[in-house]
TORKOL-4160 file (C-alpha; in steps of 0.2 Angstrom, whole numbers, padded with zeros to 4 digits, m for minus):
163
<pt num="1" X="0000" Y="0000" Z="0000"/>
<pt num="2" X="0007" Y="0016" Z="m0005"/>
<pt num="3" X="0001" Y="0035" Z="0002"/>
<pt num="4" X="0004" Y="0053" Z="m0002"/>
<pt num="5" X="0005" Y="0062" Z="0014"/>
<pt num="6" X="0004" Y="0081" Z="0013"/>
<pt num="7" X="0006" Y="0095" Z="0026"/>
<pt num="8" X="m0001" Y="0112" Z="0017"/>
<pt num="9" X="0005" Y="0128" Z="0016"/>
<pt num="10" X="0005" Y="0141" Z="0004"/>
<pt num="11" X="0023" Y="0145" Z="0004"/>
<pt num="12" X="0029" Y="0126" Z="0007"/>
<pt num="13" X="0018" Y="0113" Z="0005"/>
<pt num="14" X="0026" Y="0099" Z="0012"/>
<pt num="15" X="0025" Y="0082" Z="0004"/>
<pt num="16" X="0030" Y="0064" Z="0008"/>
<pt num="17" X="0027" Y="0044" Z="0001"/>
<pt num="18" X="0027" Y="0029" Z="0012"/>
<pt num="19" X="0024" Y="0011" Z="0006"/>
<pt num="20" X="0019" Y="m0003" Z="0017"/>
<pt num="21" X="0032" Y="m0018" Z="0015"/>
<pt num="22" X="0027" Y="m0034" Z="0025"/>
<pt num="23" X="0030" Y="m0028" Z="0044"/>
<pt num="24" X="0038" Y="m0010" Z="0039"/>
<pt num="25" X="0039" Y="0005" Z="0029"/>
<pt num="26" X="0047" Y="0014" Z="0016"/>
<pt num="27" X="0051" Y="0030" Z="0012"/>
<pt num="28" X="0047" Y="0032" Z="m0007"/>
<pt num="29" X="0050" Y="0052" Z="m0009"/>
<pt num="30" X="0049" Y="0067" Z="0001"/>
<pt num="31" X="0053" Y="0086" Z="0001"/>
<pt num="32" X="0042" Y="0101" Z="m0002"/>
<pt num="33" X="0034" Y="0112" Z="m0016"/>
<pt num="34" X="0039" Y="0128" Z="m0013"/>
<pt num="35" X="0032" Y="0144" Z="m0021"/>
<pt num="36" X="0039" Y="0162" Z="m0019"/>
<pt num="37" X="0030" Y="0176" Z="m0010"/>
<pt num="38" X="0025" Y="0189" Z="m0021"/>
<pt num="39" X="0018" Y="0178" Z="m0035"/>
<pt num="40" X="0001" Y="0180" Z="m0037"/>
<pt num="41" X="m0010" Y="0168" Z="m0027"/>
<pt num="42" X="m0017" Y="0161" Z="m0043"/>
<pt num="43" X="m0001" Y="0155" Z="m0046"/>
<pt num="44" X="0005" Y="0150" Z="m0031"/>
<pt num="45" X="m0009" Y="0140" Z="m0031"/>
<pt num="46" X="m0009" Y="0130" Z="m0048"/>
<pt num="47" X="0010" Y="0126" Z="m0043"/>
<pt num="48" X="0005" Y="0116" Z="m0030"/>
<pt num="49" X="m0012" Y="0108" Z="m0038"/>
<pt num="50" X="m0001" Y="0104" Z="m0052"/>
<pt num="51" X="0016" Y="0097" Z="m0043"/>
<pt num="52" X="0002" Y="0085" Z="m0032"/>
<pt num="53" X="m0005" Y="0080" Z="m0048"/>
<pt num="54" X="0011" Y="0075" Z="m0053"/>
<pt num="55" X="0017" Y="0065" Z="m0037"/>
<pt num="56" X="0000" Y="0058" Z="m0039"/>
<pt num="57" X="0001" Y="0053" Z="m0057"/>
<pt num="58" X="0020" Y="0046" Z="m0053"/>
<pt num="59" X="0017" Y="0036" Z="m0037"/>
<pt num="60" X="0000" Y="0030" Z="m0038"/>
<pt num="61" X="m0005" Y="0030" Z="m0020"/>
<pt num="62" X="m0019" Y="0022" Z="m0015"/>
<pt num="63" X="m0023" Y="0038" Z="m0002"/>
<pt num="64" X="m0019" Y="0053" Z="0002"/>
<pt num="65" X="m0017" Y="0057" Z="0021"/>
<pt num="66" X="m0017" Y="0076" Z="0025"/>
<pt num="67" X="m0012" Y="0087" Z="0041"/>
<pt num="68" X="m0030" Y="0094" Z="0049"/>
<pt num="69" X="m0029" Y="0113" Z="0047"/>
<pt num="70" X="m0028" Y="0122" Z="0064"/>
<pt num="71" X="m0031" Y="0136" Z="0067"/>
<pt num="72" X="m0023" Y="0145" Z="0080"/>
<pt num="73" X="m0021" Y="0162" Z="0083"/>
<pt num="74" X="m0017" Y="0168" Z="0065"/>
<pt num="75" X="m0033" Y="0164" Z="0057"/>
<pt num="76" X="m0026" Y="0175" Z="0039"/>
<pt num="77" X="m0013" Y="0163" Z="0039"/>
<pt num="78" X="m0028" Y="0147" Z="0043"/>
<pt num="79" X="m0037" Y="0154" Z="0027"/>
<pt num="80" X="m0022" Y="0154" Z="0016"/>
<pt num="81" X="m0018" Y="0135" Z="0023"/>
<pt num="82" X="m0037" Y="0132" Z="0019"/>
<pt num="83" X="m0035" Y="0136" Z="0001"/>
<pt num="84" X="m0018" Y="0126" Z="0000"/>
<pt num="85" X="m0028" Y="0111" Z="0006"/>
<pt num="86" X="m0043" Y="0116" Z="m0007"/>
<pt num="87" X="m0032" Y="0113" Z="m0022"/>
<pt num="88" X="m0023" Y="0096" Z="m0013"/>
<pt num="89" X="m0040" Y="0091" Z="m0011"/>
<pt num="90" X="m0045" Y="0095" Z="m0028"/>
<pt num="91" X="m0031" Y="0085" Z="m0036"/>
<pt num="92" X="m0036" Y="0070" Z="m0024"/>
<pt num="93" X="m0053" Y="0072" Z="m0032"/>
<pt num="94" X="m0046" Y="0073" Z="m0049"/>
<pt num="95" X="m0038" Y="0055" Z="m0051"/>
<pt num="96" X="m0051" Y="0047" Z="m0038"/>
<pt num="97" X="m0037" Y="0046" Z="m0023"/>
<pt num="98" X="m0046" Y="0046" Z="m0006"/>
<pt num="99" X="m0042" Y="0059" Z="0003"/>
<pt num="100" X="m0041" Y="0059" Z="0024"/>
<pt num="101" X="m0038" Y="0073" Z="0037"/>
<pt num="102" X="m0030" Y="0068" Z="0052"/>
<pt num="103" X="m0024" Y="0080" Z="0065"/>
<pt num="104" X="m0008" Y="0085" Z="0072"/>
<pt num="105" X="m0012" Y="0077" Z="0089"/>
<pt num="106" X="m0017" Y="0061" Z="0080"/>
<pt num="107" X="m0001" Y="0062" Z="0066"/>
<pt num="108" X="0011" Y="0064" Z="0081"/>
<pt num="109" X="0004" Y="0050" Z="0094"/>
<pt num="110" X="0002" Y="0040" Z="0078"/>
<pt num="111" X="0023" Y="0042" Z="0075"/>
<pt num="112" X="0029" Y="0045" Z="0092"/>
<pt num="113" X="0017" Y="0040" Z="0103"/>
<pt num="114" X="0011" Y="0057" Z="0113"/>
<pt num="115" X="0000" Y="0070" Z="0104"/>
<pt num="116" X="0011" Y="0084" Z="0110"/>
<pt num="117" X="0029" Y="0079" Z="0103"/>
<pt num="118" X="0040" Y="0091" Z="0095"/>
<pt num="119" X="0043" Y="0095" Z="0078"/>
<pt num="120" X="0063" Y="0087" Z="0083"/>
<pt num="121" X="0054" Y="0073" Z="0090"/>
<pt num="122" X="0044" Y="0071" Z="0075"/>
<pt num="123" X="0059" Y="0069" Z="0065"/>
<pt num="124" X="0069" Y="0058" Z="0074"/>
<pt num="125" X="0054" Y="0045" Z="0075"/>
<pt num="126" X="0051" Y="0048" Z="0057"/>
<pt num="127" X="0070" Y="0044" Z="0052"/>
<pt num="128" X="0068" Y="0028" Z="0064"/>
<pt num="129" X="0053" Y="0021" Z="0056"/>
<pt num="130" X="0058" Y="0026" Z="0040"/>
<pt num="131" X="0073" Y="0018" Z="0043"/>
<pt num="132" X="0082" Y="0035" Z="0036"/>
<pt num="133" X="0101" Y="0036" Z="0037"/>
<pt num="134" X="0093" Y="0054" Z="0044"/>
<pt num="135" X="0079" Y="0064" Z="0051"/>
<pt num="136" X="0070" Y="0071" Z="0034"/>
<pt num="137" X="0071" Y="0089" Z="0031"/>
<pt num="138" X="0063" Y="0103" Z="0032"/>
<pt num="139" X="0051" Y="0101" Z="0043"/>
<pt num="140" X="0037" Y="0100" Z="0032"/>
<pt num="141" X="0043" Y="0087" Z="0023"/>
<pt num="142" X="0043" Y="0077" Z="0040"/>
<pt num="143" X="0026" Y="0079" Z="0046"/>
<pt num="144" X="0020" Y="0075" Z="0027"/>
<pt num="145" X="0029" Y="0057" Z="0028"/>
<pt num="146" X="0020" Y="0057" Z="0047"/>
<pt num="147" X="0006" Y="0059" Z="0040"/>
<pt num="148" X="0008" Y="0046" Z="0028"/>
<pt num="149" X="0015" Y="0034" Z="0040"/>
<pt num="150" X="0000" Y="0038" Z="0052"/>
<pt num="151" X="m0014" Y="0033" Z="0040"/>
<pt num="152" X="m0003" Y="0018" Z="0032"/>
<pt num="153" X="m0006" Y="0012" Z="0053"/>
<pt num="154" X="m0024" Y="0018" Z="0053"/>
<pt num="155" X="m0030" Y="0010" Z="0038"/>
<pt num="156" X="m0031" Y="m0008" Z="0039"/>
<pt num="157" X="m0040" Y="m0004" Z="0057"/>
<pt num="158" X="m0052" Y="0008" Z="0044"/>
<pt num="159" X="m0055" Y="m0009" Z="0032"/>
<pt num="160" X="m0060" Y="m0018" Z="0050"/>
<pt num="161" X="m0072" Y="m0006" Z="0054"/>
<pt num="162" X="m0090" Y="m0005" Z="0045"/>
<pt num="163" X="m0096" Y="0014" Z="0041"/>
């Protein structure tokens, strides 16, 4: 089973692939679609819709496992994430890839096993289980291949489970 994790943002949208092997995972591709501030939205936009379509169209996951958005204190920057999440969710949609939300409590205890790790810690576990010769960066590359990792665990628990 392969999925597309993806931690939005508008200026770096992070992305990450995991594929269940027997007992473990693997790390397939990882790293972040960056745009540049002063580009019109619009743009900014499409690049992401159309770098997802293409880790989509090259991977073939079987889902796509996305951060919640939060909100915060900085609700502008919570809309801007918002739209970031609209096109991911949009190019989910296009090539019929299921798309689920987890949150970043549920991402973090899924990987490290408390809800309220730090983004280090988040790493370190994502290198281990990954089996990474080190901890993925940025960041948001990271929490993208948590997310992933967190619903390649969920999902056969999700199959057991009538709706």
């Amino acid at each position: 089973m392969t999925v597309l994790g993806i931690d939005p943002g508008l200026a770096n949208t992070g992305y990450g692939v995991v594929q269940r092997r027997g007992g473990g995972m693997v790390a397939l591709d990882g790293g972040v679609i960056a745009t540049a501030a002063g580009t019109e939205l619009g743009e900014r936009l499409q690049r992401i819709h159309d770098a997802v379509c293409q880790l989509i169209d090259h991977h073939r996951p079987v889902a796509l496992a996305m951060e919640s958005l939060y909100f915060g204190k900085n609700v502008s920057s919570a809309l801007v994430v918002g739209q970031a999440r609209g096109v991911v969710l949009l190019a989910a949609a296009q090539r019929g890839v299921v798309c689920l939300d987890y949150t970043p409590q549920q991402i973090k205890g899924a990987v490290c096993g408390s809800g309220s790790a730090d983004k280090a810690q988040v790493q370190r576990m994502v290198q281990a289980l990954l089996r990474l010769a080190e901890p993925p960066r940025p960041d948001h590359a990271a929490d993208a291949l948590a997310a992933a990792i967190c619903h390649a665990n969920h999902a056969p628990f999700r199959a057991a489970v009538p709706a």
